[in-house]
C-alpha positions as a Markdown table, in Angstrom:
| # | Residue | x | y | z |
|---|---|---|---|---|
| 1 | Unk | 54.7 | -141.2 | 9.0 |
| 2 | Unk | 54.1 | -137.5 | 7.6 |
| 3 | Unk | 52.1 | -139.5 | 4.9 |
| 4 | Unk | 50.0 | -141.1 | 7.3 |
| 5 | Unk | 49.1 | -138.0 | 8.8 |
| 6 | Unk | 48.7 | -135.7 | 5.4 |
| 7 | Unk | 46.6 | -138.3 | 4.1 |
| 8 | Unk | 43.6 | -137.3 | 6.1 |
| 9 | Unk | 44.1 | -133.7 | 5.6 |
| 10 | Unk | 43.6 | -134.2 | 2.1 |
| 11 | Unk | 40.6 | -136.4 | 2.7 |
| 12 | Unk | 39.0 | -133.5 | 5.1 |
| 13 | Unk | 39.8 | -130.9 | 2.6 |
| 14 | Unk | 37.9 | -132.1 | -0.5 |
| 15 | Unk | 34.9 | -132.4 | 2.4 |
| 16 | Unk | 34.7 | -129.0 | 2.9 |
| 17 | Unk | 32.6 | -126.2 | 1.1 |
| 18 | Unk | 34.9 | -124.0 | -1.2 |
| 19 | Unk | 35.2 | -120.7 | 0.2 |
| 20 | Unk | 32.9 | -118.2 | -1.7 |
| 21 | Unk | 34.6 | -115.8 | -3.7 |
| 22 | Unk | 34.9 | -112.2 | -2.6 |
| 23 | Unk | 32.2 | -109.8 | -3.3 |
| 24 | Unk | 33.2 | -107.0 | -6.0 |
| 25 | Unk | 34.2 | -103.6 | -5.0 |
| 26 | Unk | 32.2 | -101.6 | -6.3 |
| 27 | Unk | 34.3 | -98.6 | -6.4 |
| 28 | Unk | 37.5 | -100.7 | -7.5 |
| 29 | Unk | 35.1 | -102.1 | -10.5 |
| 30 | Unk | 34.5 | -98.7 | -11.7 |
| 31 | Unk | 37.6 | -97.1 | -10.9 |
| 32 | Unk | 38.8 | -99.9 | -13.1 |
| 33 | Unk | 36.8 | -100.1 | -16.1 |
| 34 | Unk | 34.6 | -96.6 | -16.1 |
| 35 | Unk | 37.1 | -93.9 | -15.0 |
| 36 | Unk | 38.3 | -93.4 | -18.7 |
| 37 | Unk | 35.4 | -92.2 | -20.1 |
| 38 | Unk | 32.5 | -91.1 | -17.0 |
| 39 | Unk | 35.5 | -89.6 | -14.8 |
| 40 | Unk | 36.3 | -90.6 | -11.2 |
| 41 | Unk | 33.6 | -87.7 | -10.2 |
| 42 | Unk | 31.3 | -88.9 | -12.6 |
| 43 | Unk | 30.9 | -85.7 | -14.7 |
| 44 | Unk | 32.1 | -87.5 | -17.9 |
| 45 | Unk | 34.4 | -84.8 | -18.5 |
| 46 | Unk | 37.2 | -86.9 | -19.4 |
| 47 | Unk | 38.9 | -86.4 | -22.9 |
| 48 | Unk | 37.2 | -89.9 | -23.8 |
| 49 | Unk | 34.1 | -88.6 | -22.4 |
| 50 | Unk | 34.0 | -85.7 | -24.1 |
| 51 | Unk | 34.6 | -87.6 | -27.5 |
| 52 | Unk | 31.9 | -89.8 | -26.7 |
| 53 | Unk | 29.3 | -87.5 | -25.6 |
| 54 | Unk | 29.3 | -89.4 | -22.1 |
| 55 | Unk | 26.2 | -88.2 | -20.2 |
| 56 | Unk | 26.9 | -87.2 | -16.5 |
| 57 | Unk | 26.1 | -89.8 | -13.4 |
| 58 | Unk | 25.9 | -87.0 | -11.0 |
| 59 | Unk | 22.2 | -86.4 | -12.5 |
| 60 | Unk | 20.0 | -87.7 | -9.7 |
| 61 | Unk | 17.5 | -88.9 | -12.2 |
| 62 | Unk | 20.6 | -91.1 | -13.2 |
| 63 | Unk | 20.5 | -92.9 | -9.7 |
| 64 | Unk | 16.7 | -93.4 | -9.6 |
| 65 | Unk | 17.0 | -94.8 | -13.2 |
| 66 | Unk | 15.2 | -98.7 | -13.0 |
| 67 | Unk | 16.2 | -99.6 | -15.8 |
| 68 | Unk | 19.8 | -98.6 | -15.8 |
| 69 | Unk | 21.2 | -102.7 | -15.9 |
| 70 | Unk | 19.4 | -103.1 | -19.5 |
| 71 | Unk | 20.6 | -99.6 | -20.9 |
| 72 | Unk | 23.9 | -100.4 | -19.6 |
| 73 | Unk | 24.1 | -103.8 | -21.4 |
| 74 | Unk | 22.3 | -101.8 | -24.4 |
| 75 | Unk | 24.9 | -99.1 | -25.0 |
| 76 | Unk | 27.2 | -100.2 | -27.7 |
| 77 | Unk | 30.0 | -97.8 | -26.2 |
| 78 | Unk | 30.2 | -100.1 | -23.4 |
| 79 | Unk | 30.4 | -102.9 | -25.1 |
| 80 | Unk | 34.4 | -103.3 | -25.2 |
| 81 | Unk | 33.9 | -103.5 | -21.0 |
| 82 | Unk | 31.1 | -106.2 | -21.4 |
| 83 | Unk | 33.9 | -108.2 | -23.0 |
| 84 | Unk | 35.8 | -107.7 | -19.7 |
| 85 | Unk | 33.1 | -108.0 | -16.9 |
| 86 | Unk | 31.1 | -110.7 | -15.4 |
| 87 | Unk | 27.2 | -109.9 | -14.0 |
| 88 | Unk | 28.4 | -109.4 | -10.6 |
| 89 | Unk | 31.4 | -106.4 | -11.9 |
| 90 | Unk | 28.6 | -105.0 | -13.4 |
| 91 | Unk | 26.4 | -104.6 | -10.9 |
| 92 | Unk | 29.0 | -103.5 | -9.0 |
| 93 | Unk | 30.0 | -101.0 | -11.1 |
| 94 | Unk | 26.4 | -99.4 | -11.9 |
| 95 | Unk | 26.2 | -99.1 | -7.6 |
| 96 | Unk | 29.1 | -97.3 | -7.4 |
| 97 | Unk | 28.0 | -95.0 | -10.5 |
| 98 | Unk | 24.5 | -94.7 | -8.9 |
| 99 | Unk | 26.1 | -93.3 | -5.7 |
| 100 | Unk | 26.9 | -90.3 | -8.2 |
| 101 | Unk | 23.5 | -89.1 | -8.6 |
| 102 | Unk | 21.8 | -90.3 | -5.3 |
| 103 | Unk | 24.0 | -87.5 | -3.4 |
């Protein structure tokens, strides 16, 4: 009897749209992957910013930069979080980073 009835439930559930996935936090993305090097104030002041010359988000010609996604994807530094991080992180990660120099 409990087949009978699961049986449908099965049926219905392959019918239905897969739920979409989450949208990224932004500040989670960065707090994750940027931290170590830009700083959680984005100063880049960070031991491993300081080593690799990290420039400082707070800029507000930082946040107005329209070309930020391809320099991103251009800088060689980042290139160990490319490896990590699909399109969506990324833009996820660059808002939260442009909320630095927009204040």
């Amino acid at each position: 009897m409990q087949r009978r009835f699961l049986a449908p439930l099965f049926v219905l559930s392959l019918a239905l749209p897969a739920a979409a996935p989450a949208a990224e936090d932004p500040k989670a993305v960065y707090e994750a992957n940027c931290v170590k090097c830009h700083g959680a104030d984005g100063q880049g002041q960070t031991p491993a910013g300081k080593a690799n010359k990290t420039p400082s988000l707070v800029d507000p010609k930082f946040a107005a930069d329209a070309e930020l996604d391809k320099k991103f994807r251009e800088n060689k530094k980042h290139a160990p979080v490319m490896k990590k991080l699909n399109d969506e992180q990324i833009a996820a990660a660059l808002t939260h980073a442009k909320a630095f120099g927009a204040k």
